[in-house]
C-alpha positions in Angstrom: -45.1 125.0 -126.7 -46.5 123.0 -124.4 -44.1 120.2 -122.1 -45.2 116.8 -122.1 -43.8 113.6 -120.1 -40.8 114.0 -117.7 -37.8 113.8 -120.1 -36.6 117.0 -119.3 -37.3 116.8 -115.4 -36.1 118.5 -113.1 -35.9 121.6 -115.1 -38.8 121.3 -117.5 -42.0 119.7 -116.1 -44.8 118.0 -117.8 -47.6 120.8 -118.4 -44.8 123.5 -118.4 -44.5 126.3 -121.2 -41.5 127.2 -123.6 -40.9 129.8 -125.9 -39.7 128.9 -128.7 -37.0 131.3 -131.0 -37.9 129.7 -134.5 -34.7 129.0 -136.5 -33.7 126.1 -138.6 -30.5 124.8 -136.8 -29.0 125.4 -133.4 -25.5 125.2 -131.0 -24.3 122.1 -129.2 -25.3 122.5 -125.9 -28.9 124.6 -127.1 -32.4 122.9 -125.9 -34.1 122.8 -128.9 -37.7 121.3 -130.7 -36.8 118.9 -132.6 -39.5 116.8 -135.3 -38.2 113.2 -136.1 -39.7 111.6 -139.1 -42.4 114.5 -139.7 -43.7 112.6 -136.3 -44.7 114.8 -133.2 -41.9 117.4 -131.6 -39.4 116.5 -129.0 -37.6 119.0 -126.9 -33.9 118.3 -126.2 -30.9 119.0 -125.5 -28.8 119.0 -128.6 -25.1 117.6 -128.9 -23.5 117.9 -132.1 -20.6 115.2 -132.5 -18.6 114.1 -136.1 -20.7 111.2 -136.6 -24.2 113.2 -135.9 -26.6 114.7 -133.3 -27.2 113.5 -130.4 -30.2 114.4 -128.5 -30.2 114.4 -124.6 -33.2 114.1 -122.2 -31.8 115.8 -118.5 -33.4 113.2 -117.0 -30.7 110.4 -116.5 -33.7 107.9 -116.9 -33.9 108.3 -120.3 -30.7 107.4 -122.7 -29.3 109.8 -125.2 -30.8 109.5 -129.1 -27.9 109.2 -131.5 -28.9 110.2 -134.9 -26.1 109.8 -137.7 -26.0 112.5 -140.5 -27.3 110.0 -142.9 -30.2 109.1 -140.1 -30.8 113.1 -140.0 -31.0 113.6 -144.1 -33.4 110.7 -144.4 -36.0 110.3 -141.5 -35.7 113.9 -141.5 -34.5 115.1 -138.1 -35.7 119.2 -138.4 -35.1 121.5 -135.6 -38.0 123.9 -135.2 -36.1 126.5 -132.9 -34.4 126.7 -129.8 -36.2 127.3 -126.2 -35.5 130.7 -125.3 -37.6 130.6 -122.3 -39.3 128.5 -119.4 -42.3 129.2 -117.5 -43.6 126.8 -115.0 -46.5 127.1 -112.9 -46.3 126.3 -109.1 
């Protein structure tokens, strides 16, 4: 997939590639693609907590999503897969 917007700056950039391992759930700690609402795909860094999932942009700009477990049964939240790889261009 292809990066867009500068969430995930400084390691991901806007117009950079990930690979993506397809699987339906992933690790605290995992960047992952993650569809909200059926809406378009995010990618994130996921943080599993008691109450939920958070979801974490590494740009400090950008304030973490909290998602409750009822908030991730209904909108959905799906995870696609977890990034397994980054290639950037220079």
């Amino acid at each position: 997939l292809r990066i867009k917007g500068d969430s995930m700056e400084p390691k991901m950039s806007s117009g950079d590639v990930v690979i993506v391992r397809k699987q339906p759930d992933a690790e605290s700690g995992d960047i992952a693609i993650v569809c909200i609402n059926g809406d378009e795909a995010t990618c994130k860094k996921i943080k599993k907590t008691p109450e939920g999932i958070m979801l974490i942009s590494l740009n400090p700009a950008y304030e973490p999503m909290l998602y409750s477990k009822k908030q991730v049964k209904e909108l959905p939240l799906t995870i696609l897969g977890r990034v397994v790889e980054l290639r950037a261009k220079f």
